[in-house]
TIMIKOL-18757 format. One record per residue (C-alpha): x, y, z; residue number from 1. Coordinates in nm, 4 decimals. Layout:
N
<atom><px>X</px><py>Y</py><pz>Z</pz><num>NUM</num></atom>
...
//
This chain:
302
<atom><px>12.9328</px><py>2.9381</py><pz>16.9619</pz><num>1</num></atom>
<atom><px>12.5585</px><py>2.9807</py><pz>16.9246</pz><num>2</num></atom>
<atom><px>12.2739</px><py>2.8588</py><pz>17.1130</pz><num>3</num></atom>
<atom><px>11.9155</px><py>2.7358</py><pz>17.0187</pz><num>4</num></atom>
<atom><px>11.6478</px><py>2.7430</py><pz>17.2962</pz><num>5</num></atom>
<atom><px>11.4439</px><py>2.4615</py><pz>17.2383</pz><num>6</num></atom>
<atom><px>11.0707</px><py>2.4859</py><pz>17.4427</pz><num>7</num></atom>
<atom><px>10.7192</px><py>2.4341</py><pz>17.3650</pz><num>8</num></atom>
<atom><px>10.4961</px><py>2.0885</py><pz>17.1909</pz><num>9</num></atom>
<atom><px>10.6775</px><py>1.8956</py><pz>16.9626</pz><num>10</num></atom>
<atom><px>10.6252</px><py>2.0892</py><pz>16.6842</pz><num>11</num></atom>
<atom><px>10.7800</px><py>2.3324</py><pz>16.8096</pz><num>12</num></atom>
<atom><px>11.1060</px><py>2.1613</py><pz>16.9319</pz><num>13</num></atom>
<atom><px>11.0808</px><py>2.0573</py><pz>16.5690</pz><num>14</num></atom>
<atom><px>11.1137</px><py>2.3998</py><pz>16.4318</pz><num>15</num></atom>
<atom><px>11.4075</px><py>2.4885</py><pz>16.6207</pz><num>16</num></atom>
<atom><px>11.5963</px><py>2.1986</py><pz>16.5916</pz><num>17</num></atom>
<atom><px>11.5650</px><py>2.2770</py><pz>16.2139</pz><num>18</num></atom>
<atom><px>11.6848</px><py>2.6040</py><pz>16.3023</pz><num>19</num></atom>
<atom><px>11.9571</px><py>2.4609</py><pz>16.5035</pz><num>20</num></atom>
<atom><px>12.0484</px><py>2.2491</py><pz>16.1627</pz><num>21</num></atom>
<atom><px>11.9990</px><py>2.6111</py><pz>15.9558</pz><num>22</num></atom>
<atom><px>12.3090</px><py>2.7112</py><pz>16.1460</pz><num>23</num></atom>
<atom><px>12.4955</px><py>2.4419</py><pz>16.1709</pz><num>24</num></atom>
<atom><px>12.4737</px><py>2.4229</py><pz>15.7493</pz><num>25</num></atom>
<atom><px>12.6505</px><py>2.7656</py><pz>15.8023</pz><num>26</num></atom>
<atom><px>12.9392</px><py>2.6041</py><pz>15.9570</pz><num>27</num></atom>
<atom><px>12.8612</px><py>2.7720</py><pz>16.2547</pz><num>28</num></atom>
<atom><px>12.9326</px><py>2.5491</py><pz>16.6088</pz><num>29</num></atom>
<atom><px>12.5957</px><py>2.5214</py><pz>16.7591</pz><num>30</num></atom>
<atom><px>12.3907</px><py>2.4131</py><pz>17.1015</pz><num>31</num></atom>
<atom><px>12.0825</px><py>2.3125</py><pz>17.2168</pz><num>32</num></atom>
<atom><px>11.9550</px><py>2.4844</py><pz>17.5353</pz><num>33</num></atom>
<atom><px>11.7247</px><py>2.2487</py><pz>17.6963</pz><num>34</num></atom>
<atom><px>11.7146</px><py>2.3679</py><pz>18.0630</pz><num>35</num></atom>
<atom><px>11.3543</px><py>2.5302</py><pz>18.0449</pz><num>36</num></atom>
<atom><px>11.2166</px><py>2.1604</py><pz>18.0365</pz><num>37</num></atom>
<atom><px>11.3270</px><py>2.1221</py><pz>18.3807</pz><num>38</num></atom>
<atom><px>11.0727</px><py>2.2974</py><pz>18.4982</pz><num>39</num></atom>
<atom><px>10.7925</px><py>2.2953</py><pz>18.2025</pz><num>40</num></atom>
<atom><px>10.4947</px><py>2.1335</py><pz>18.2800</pz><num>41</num></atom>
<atom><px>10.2887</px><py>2.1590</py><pz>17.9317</pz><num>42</num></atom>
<atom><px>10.3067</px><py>1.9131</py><pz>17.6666</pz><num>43</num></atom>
<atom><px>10.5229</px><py>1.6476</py><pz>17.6770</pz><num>44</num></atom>
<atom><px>10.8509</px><py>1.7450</py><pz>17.7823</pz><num>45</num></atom>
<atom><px>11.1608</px><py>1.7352</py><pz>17.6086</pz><num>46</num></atom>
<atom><px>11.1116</px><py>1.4757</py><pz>17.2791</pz><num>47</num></atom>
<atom><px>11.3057</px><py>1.5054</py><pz>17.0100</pz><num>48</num></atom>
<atom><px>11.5368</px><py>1.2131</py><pz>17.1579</pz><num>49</num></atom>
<atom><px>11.2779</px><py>0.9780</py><pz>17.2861</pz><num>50</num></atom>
<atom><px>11.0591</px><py>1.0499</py><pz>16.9723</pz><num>51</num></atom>
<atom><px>11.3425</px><py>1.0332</py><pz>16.6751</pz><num>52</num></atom>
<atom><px>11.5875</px><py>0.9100</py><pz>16.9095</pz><num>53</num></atom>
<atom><px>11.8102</px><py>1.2641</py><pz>16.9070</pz><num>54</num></atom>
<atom><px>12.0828</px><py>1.2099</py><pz>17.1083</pz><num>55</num></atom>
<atom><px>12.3637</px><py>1.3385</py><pz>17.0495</pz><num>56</num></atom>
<atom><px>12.4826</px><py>1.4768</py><pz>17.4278</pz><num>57</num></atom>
<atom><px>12.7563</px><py>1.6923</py><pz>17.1971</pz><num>58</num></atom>
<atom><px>12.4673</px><py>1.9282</py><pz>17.0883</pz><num>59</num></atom>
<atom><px>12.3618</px><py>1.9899</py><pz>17.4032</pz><num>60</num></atom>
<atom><px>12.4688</px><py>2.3566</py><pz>17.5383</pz><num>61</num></atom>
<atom><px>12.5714</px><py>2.2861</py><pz>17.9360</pz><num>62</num></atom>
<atom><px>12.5118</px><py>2.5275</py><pz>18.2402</pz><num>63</num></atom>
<atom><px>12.8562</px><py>2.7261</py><pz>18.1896</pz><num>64</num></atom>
<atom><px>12.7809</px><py>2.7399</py><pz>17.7922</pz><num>65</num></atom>
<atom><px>12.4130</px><py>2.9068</py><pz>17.8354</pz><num>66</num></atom>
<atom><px>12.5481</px><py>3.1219</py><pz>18.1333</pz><num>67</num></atom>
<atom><px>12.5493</px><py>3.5047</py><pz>18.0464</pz><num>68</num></atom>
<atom><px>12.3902</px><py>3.4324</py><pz>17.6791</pz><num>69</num></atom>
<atom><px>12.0768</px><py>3.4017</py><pz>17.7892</pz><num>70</num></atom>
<atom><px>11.8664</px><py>3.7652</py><pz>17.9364</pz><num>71</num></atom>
<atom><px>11.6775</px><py>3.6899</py><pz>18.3004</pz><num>72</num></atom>
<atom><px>11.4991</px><py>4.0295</py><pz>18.2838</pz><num>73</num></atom>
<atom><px>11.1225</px><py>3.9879</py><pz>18.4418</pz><num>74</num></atom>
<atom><px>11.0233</px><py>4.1613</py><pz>18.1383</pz><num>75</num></atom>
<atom><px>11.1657</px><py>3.8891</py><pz>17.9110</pz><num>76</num></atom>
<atom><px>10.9685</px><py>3.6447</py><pz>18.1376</pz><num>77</num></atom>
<atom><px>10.6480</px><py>3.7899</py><pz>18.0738</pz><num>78</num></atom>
<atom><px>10.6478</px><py>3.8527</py><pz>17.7225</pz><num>79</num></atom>
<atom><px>10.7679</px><py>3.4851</py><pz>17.7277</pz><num>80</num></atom>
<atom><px>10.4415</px><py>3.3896</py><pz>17.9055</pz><num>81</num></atom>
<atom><px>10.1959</px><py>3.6479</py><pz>17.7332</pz><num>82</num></atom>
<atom><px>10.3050</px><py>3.7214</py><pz>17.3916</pz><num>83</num></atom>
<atom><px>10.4792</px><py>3.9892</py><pz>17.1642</pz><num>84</num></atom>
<atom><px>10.1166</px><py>4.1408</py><pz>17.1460</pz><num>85</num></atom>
<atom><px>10.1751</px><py>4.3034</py><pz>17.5136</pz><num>86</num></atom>
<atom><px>10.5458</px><py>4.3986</py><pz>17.4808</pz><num>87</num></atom>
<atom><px>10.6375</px><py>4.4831</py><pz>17.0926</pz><num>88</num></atom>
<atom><px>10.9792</px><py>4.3549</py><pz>17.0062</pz><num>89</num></atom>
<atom><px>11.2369</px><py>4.3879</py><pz>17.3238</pz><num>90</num></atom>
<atom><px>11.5429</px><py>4.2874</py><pz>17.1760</pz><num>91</num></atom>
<atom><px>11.6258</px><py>4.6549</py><pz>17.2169</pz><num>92</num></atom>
<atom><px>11.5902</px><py>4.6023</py><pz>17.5969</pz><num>93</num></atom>
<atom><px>11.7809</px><py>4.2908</py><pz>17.6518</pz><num>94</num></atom>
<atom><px>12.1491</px><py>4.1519</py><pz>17.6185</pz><num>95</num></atom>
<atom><px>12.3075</px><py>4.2223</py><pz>17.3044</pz><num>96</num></atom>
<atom><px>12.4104</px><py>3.8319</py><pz>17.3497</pz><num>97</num></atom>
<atom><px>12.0265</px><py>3.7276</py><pz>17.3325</pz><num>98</num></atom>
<atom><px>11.8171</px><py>3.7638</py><pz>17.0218</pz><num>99</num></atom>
<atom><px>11.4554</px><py>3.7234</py><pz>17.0252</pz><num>100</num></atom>
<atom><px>11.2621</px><py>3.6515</py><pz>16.7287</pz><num>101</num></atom>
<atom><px>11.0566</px><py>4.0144</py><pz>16.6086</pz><num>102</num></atom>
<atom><px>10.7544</px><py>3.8069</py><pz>16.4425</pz><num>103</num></atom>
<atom><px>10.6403</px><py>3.4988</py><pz>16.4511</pz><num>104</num></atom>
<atom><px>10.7374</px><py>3.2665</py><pz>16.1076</pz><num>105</num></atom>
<atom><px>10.9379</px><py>3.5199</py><pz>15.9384</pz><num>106</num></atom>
<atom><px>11.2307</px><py>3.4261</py><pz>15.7416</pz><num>107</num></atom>
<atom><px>11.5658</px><py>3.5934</py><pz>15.9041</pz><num>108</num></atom>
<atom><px>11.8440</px><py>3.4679</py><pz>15.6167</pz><num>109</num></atom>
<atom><px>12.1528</px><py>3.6374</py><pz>15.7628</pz><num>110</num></atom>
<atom><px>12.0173</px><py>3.6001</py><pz>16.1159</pz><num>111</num></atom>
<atom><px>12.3604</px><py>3.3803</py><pz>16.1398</pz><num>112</num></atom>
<atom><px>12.6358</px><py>3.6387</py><pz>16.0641</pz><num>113</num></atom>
<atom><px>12.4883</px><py>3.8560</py><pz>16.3661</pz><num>114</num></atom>
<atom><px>12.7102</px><py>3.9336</py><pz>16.6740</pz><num>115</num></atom>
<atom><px>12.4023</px><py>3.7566</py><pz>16.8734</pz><num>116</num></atom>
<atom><px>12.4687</px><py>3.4560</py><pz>17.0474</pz><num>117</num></atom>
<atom><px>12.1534</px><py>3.3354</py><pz>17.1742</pz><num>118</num></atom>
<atom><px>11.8401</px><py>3.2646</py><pz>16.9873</pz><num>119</num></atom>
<atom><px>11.5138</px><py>3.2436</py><pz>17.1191</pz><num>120</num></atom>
<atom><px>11.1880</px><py>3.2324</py><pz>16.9087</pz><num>121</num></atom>
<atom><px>10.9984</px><py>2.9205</py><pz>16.6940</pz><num>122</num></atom>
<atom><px>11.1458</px><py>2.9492</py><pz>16.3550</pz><num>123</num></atom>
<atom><px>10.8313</px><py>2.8801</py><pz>16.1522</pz><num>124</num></atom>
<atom><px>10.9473</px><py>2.9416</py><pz>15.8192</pz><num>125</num></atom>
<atom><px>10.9779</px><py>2.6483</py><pz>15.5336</pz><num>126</num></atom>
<atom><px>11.3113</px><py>2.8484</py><pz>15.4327</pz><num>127</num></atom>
<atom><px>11.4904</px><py>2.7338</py><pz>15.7453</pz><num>128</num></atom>
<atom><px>11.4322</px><py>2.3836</py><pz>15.6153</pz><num>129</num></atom>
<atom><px>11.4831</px><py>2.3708</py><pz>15.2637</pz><num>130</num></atom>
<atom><px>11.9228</px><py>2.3515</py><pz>15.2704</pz><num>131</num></atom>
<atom><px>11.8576</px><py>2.0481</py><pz>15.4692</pz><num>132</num></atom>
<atom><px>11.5298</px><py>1.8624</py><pz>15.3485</pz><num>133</num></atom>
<atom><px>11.6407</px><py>1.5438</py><pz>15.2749</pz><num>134</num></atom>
<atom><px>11.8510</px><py>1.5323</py><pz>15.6031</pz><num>135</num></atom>
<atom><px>11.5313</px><py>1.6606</py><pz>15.7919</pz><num>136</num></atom>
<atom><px>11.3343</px><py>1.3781</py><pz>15.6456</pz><num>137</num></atom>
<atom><px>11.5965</px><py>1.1031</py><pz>15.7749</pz><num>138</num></atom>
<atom><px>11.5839</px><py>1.2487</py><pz>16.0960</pz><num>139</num></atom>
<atom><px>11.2231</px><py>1.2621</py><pz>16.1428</pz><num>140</num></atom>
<atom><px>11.1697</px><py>0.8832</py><pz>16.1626</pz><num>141</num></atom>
<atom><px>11.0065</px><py>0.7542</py><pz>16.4402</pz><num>142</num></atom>
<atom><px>11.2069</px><py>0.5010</py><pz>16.6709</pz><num>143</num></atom>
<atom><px>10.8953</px><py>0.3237</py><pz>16.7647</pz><num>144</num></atom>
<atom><px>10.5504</px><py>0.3146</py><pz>16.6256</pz><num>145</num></atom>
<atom><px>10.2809</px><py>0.1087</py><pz>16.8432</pz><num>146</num></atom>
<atom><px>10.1665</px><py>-0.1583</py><pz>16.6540</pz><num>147</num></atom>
<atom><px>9.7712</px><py>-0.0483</py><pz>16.5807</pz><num>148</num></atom>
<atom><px>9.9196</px><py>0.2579</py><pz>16.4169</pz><num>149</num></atom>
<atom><px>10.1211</px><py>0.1135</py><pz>16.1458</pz><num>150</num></atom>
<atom><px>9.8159</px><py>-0.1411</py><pz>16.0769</pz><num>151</num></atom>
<atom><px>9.6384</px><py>0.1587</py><pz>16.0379</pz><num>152</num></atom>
<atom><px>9.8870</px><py>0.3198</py><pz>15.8562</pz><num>153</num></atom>
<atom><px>9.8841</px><py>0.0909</py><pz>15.5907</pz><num>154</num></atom>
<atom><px>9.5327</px><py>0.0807</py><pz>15.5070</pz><num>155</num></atom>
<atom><px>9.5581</px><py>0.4722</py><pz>15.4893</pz><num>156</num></atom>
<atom><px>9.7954</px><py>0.3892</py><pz>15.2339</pz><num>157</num></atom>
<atom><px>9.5680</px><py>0.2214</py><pz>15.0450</pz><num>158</num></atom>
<atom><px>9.2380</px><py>0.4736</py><pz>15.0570</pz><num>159</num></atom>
<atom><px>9.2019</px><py>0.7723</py><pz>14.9549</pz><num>160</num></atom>
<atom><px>9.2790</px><py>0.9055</py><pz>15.3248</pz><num>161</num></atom>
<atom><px>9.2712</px><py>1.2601</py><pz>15.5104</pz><num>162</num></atom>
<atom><px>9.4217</px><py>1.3974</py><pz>15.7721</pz><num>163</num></atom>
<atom><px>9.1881</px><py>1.6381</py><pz>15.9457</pz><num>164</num></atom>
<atom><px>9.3122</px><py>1.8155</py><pz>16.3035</pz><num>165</num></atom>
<atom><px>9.0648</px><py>2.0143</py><pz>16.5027</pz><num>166</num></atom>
<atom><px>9.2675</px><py>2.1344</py><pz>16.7496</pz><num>167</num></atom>
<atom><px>9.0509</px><py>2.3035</py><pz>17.0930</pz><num>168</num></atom>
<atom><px>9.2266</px><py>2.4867</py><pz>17.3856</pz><num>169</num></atom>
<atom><px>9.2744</px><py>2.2348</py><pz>17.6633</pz><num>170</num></atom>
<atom><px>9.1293</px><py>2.3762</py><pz>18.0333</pz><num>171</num></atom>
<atom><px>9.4172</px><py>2.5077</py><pz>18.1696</pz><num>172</num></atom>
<atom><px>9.4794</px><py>2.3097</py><pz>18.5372</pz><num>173</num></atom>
<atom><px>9.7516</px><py>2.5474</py><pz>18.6662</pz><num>174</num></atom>
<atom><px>9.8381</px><py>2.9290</py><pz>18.6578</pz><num>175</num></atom>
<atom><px>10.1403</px><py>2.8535</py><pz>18.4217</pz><num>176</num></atom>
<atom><px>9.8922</px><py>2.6753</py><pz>18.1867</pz><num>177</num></atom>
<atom><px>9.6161</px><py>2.9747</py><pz>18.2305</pz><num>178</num></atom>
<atom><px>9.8980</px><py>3.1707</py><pz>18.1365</pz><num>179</num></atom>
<atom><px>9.9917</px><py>3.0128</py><pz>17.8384</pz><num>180</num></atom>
<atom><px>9.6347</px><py>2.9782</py><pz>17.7295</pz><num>181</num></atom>
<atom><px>9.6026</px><py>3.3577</py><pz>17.7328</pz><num>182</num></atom>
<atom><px>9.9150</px><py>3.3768</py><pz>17.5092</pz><num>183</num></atom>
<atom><px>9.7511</px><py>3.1609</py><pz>17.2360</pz><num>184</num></atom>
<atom><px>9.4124</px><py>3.3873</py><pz>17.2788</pz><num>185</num></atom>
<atom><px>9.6119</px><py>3.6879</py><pz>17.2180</pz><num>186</num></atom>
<atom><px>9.8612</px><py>3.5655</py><pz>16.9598</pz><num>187</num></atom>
<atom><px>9.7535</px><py>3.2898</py><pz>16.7943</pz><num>188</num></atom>
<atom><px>9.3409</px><py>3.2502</py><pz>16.5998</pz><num>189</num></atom>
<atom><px>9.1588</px><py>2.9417</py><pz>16.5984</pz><num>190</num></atom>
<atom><px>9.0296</px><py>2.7726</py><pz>16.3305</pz><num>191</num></atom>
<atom><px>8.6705</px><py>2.8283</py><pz>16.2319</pz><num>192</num></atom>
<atom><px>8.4163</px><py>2.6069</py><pz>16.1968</pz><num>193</num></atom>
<atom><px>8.3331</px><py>2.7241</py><pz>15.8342</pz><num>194</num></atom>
<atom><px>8.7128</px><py>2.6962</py><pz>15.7717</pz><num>195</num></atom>
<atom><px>8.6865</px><py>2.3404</py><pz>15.8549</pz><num>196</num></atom>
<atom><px>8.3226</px><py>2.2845</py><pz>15.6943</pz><num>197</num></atom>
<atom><px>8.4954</px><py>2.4757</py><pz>15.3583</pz><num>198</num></atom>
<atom><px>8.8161</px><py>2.2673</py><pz>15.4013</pz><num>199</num></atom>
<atom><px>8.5882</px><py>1.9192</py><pz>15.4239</pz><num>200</num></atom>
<atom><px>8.3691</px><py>2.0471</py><pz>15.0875</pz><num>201</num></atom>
<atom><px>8.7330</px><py>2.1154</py><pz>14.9033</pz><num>202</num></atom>
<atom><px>8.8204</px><py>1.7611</py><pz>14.9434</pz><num>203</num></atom>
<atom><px>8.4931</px><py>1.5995</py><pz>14.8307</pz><num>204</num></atom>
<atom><px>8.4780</px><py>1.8532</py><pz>14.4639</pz><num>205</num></atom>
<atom><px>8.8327</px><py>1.7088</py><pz>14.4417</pz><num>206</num></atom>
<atom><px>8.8896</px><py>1.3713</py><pz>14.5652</pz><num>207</num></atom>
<atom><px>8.6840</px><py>1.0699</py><pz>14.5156</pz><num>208</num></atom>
<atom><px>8.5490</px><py>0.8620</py><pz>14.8646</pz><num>209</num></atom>
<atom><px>8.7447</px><py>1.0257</py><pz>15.1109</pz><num>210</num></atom>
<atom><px>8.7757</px><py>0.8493</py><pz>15.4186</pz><num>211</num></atom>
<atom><px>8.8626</px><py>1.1756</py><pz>15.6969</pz><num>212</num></atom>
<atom><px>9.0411</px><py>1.0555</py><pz>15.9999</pz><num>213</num></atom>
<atom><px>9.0050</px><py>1.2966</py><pz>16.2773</pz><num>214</num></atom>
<atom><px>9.2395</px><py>1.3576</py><pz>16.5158</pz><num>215</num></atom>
<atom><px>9.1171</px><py>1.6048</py><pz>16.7912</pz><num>216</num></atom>
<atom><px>9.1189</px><py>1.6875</py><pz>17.1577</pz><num>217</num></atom>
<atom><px>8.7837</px><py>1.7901</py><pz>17.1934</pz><num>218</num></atom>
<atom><px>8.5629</px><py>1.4595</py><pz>17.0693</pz><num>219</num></atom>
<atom><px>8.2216</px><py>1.5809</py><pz>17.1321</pz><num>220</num></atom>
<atom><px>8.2747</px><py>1.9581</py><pz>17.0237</pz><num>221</num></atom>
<atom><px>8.3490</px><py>1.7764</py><pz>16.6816</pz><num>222</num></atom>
<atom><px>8.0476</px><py>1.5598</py><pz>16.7559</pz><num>223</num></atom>
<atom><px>7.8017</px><py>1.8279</py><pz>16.8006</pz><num>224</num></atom>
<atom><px>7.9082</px><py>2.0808</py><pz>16.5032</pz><num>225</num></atom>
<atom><px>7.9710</px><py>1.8632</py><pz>16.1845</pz><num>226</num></atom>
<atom><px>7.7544</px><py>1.6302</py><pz>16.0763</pz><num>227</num></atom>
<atom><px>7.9920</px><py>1.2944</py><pz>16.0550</pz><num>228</num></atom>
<atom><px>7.8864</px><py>0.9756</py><pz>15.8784</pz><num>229</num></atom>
<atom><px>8.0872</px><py>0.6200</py><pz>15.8417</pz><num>230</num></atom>
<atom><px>8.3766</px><py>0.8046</py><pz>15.6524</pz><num>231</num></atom>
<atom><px>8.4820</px><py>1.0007</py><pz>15.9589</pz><num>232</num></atom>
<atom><px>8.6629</px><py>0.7879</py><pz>16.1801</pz><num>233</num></atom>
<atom><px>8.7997</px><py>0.9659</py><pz>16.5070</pz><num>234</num></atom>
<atom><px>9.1780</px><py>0.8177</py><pz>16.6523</pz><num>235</num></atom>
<atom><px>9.1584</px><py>0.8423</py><pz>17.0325</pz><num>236</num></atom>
<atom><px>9.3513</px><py>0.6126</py><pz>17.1543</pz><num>237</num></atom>
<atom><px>9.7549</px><py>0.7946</py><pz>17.1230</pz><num>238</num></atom>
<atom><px>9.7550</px><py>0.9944</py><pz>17.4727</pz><num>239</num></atom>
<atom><px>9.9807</px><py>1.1207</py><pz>17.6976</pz><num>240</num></atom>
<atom><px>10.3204</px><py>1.0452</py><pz>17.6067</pz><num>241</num></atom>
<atom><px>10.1915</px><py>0.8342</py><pz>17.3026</pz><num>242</num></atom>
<atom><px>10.0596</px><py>1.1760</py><pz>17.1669</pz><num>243</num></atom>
<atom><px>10.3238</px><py>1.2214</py><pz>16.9263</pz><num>244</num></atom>
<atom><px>10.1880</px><py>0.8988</py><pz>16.7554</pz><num>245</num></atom>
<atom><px>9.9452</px><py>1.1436</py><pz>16.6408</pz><num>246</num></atom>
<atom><px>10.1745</px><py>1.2881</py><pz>16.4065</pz><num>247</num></atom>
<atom><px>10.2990</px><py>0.9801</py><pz>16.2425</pz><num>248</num></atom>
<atom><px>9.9327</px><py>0.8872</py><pz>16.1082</pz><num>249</num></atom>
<atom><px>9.8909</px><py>1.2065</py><pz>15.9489</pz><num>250</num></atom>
<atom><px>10.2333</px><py>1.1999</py><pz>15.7626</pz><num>251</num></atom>
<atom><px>10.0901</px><py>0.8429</py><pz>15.6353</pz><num>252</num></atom>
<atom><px>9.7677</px><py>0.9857</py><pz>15.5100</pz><num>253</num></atom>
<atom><px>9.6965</px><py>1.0803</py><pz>15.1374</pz><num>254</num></atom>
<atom><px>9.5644</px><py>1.4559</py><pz>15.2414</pz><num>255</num></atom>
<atom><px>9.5770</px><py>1.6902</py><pz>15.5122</pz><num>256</num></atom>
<atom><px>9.3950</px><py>1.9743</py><pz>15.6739</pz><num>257</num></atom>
<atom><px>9.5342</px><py>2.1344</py><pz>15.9196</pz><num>258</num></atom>
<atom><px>9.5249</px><py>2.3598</py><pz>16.2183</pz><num>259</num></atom>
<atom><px>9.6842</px><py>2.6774</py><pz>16.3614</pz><num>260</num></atom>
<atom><px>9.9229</px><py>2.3786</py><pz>16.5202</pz><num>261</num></atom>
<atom><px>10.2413</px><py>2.3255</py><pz>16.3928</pz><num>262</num></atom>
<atom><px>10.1676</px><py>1.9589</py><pz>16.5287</pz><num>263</num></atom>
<atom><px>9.9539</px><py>1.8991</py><pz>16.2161</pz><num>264</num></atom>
<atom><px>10.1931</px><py>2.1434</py><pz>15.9999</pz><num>265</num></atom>
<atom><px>10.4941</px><py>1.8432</py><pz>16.0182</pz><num>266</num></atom>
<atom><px>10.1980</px><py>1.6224</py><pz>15.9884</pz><num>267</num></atom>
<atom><px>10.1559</px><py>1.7656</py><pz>15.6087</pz><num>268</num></atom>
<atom><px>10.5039</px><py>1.8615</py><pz>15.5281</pz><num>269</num></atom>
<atom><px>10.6588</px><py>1.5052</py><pz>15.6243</pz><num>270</num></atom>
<atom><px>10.3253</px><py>1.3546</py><pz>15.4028</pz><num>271</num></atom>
<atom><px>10.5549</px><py>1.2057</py><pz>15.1042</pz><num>272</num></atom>
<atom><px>10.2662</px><py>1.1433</py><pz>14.9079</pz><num>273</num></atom>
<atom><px>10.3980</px><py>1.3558</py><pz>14.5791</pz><num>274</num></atom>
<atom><px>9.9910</px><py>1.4230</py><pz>14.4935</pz><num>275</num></atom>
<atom><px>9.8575</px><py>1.5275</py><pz>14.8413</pz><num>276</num></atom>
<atom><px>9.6272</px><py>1.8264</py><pz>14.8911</pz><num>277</num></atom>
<atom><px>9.7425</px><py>2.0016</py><pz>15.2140</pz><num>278</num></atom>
<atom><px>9.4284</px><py>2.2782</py><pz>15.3374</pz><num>279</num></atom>
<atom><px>9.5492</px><py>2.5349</py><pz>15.5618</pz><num>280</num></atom>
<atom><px>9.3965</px><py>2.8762</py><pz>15.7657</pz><num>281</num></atom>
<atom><px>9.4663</px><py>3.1500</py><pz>15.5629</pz><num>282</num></atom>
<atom><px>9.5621</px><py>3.4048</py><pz>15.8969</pz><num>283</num></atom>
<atom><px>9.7571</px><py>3.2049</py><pz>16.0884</pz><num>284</num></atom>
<atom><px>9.8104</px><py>3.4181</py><pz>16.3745</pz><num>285</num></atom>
<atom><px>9.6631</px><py>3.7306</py><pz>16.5230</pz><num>286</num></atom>
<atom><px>9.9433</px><py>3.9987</py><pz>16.4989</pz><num>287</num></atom>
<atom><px>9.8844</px><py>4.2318</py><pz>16.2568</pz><num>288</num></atom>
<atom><px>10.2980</px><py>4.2593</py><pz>16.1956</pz><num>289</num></atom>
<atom><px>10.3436</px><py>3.9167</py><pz>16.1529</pz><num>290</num></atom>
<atom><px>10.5122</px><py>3.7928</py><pz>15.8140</pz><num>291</num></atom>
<atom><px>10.2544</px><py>3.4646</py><pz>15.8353</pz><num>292</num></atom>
<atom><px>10.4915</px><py>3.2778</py><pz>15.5989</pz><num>293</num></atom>
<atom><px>10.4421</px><py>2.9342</py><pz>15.7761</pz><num>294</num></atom>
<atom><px>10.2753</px><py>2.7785</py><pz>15.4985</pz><num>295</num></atom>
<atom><px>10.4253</px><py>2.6628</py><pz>15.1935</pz><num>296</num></atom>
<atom><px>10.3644</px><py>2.7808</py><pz>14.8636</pz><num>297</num></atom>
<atom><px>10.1781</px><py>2.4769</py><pz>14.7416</pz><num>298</num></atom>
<atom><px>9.9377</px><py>2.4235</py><pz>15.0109</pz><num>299</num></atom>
<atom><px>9.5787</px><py>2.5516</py><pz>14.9935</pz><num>300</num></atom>
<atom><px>9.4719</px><py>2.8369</py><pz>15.2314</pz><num>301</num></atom>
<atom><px>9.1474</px><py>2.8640</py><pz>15.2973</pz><num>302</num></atom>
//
C-alpha cells in the first residue's frame, strides 16, 4: 500500500488527490493521510468531501496504516514549516518508507515503482493529471453552489468575462501562521504589479469589452494601484468556508489570469471554455532548482 498526505488550501488537496488518482491508475492500492488537519489551523480544513462531496471512507489511510510510514524527525518538521530553501532535499535523512518531493512541480513518472511508501509533497505538475482528465473533471463538480454565484455565473457566460486573482499575504494571527508566511517569502514570489498591469493590457490588444472580475484578499491594495473603471467588478462576498466558491466563478469565466496560487491555477484549468486565454507568472517560485513546470503548455506566461 501507498499513502498520499493530503495538507494545505484547496488547491493543494487538489493536487494530491490527483496524485493519489496518478497511482491508483497504476493499479497501485492507495490512501489518503488526512491526520495533519486535526490540528491545522490555516485555510479551510479538510475539503475535498464537503466541497466535491469526496467521501469515500475506503480511501482514507487509518492510524495503524500511516504508523511507521510516515518520518517524525524535528528536522522533517521544520523544513515542513520553512521550506526546502533552508534544508535542501532530506529524503537522504529520513525513512526509506517516506518520500519527500525534491522540487516543487516537477514531474516524477516512475515515482510509483519506488520501494517508498509514503509520499509527501504538492504534485504540481499537469502530467499527474492528464491519464485521468476526464475523470478529474467529473469529480471536480461542486455539490452546492450559493445561489448569487450561479446567477452570476451565467451572465459570465454570456460576456466576454475574466478571471483576474490578486492574491496578498494574509497577516499572520498565530506563530504557526507567521511560520507559514515565512515559507511562502522564501519559497514562493509574488506577483508583480507590472505582471498584473501587462497581464490586464494582453487582454484588451486581444479581446473585445472585457468585463475583469476580481477576486482578491486585499480590496484596497487593488484599489490604490490600478486604476479600475465600471468593467472591474470586485466579488467579496464568498468568505470563510464559502471561499472555495471563489473557485467555481473563475472556472465559469471566459479568461483567466492568475496568481502564484494554485487556487486560481484549477480556476483556469477546470475553465471549459475551448477559446480561453489563461495569463500566468512566468517564475513561479523562488528556488533556483525548481523544474517550474506548473503551467501548461498553452497558457501565456508573462
Amino acid at each position: 500500500m501507498k499513502i498520499v498526505r493530503v495538507i494545505g488550501g484547496l488547491g493543494n488537496q487538489m493536487f494530491q488527490y490527483c496524485f493519489f488518482l496518478y497511482l491508483r491508475k497504476k493499479q497501485i492500492e492507495t490512501k489518503l493521510d488526512i491526520t495533519d488537519f486535526n490540528d491545522y489551523s490555516l485555510h479551510q480544513g479538510y475539503e475535498l468531501n464537503r466541497v466535491f462531496g469526496i467521501n469515500d471512507e475506503n480511501d482514507i489511510a487509518s492510524s495503524a496504516d500511516i504508523e511507521g510510514q510516515k518520518d517524525q524527525m524535528i528536522l522533517l518538521k521544520l523544513r515542513k514549516l520553512l521550506g526546502r530553501t533552508l534544508f535542501g532535499n532530506v529524503n537522504i535523512l529520513i525513512k526509506k518508507t517516506h518520500w519527500v518531493e525534491p522540487n516543487y512541480s516537477a514531474f516524477y513518472e516512475t515515482v510509483y515503482k519506488t520501494d517508498h511508501s509514503y509520499f509527501d509533497g504538492y504534485w504540481q505538475n499537469e502530467n499527474y493529471l492528464s491519464e485521468n482528465e476526464h475523470e478529474i473533471k467529473q469529480i471536480f463538480q461542486w455539490k452546492f453552489i450559493k445561489p448569487e454565484n450561479l446567477n452570476l455565473s451565467r451572465k459570465m457566460e454570456n460576456e466576454e468575462s475574466v478571471a483576474l486573482h490578486i492574491r496578498r499575504l494574509d497577516s499572520p494571527h498565530s506563530l504557526r501562521q507567521l511560520l507559514y508566511t515565512i515559507r511562502l517569502h522564501i519559497v514562493f514570489r509574488s506577483a508583480s504589479k507590472e505582471y498584473y498591469i501587462n497581464a490586464i493590457n494582453y487582454i484588451l490588444a486581444k479581446i473585445k469589452k472585457p468585463v475583469f472580475y476580481i477576486f482578491t484578499n486585499d480590496i484596497l491594495w487593488v484599489r490604490k494601484n490600478f486604476p479600475l473603471d465600471n468593467n472591474y467588478i470586485f466579488i467579496d462576498w464568498n468568505r470563510g468556508s464559502e471561499s472555495n466558491q471563489d473557485m467555481y466563478l473563475m472556472t465559469r469565466c471566459k479568461h483567466n489570469i492568475i496568481s502564484m496560487s494554485s487556487f486560481s491555477w484549477w480556476g483556469a484549468w477546470l475553465n471549459e471554455n475551448t477559446d480561453k486565454i489563461v495569463i500566468a507568472p512566468k517564475k513561479w517560485v523562488k528556488r533556483f532548482d525548481s523544474k517550474d513546470e506548473i503551467i501548461p503548455k498553452t497558457w501565456i506566461r508573462l
